[in-house]
C-alpha positions, 0 to 999 in steps of 0.5 A: 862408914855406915852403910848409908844407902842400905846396899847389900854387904857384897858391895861395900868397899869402905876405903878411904881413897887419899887425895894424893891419889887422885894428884897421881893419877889425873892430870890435876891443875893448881886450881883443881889442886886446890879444889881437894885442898880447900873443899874435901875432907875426905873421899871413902869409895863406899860402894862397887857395883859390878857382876860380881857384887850383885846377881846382875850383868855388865856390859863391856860399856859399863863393867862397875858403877862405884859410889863415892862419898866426900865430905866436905868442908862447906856445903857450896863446893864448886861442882867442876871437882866432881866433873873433873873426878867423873871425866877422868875414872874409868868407871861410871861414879855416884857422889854422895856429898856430906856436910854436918848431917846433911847429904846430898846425891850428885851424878854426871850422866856420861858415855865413852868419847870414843871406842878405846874405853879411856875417857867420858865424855859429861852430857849433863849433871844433876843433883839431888836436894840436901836433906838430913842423911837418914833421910838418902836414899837411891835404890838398886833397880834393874837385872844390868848396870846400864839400866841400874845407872840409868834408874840411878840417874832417873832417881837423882834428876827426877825424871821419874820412871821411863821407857827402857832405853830412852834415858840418853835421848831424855837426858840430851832434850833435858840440856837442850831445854834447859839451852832454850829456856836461857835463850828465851830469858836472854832475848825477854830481857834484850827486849824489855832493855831495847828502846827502839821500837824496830828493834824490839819487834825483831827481837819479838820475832826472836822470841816467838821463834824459840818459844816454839822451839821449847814447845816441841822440845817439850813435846817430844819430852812428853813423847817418851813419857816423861 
């Protein structure tokens, strides 16, 4: 496969990972089976970034960041595949998604369950738009794979540039945002559809209630300068 993201020639791996291997390795369902079956093409484990491919450090945290690329059947493939794939590797992963000529970047931002180093735990996922494959592009940025990882999911999601070490607690406000804003639309909604006057006014007070939550949500958003 050609080096698609222009990354230095120490980092390619090139290696067609069979499907069977994830089967054997991970605790796959029917469902999930048929996720592989039905969806991917194939799987090629493009890149690794670690210490030893590039002039940076690691962490015990984070000793590689792998990226994967998948080709898919169809374009809309369900992306609890990538979850399950992300959740159980033991490494932090970048999924490039193809189909046709198009591709797309898909990245889990994710932190060990506990101390042992054996499971993630998925905060949140974000996705990049399709776009033609020339057109890709994810730079190496930072001197560690913790900060790379963090400007990979800087890059994916469109935070944009932020302070070194806020990406956690941007990520986290992101979800609870996105949490509130639902709400918000759910309890609009509840009250346009509710016809005794009442309740309309107690659902109103609802409303303002989490309005003003999304309002300091997205102050302290604009507090880590995002």
């Amino acid at each position: 496969m050609d080096n698609i993201l222009k990354y230095p020639q120490s980092t390619i791996v090139n290696r067609v990972v069979p499907k069977t291997m994830f089967y054997k390795f991970m605790e796959v369902n029917p469902r999930m089976k048929s996720r592989f079956v039905n969806d991917v093409v194939n799987i090629t484990w493009l890149y690794k970034l670690s210490a030893g491919t590039l002039n940076v450090t690691d962490t015990d945290e984070m000793k590689e960041i792998e990226v994967f690329v998948v080709n898919l059947k169809q374009p809309d493939c369900p992306t609890d595949l990538f979850t399950f794939i992300d959740t159980n590797m033991p490494h932090h992963i970048v999924f490039v998604l193809i189909h046709d000529n198009n591709a797309m970047l898909l990245i889990n931002y994710k932190d060990w369950t506990d101390g042992t180093h054996t499971k993630f735990k998925i905060t949140q996922a974000f996705a990049s738009p399709w776009m033609p494959i020339a057109n890709l592009e994810l730079s190496v940025q930072g001197q560690s794979l913790p900060r790379i990882y963090d400007n990979f999911v800087a890059q994916v999601s469109g935070i944009g540039e932020h302070k070194a070490g806020a990406l956690e607690e941007i990520v986290a406000l992101k979800a609870q945002i996105t949490k509130a804003e639902a709400e918000l639309a759910s309890l609009q909604k509840k009250m346009r559809k509710e016809p005794q006057l009442d309740r309309q006014l107690a659902i109103n007070k609802q409303v303002k209630a989490k309005r003003q939550e999304l309002s300091e949500l997205k102050q302290k958003m604009e507090g880590l300068g995002v």
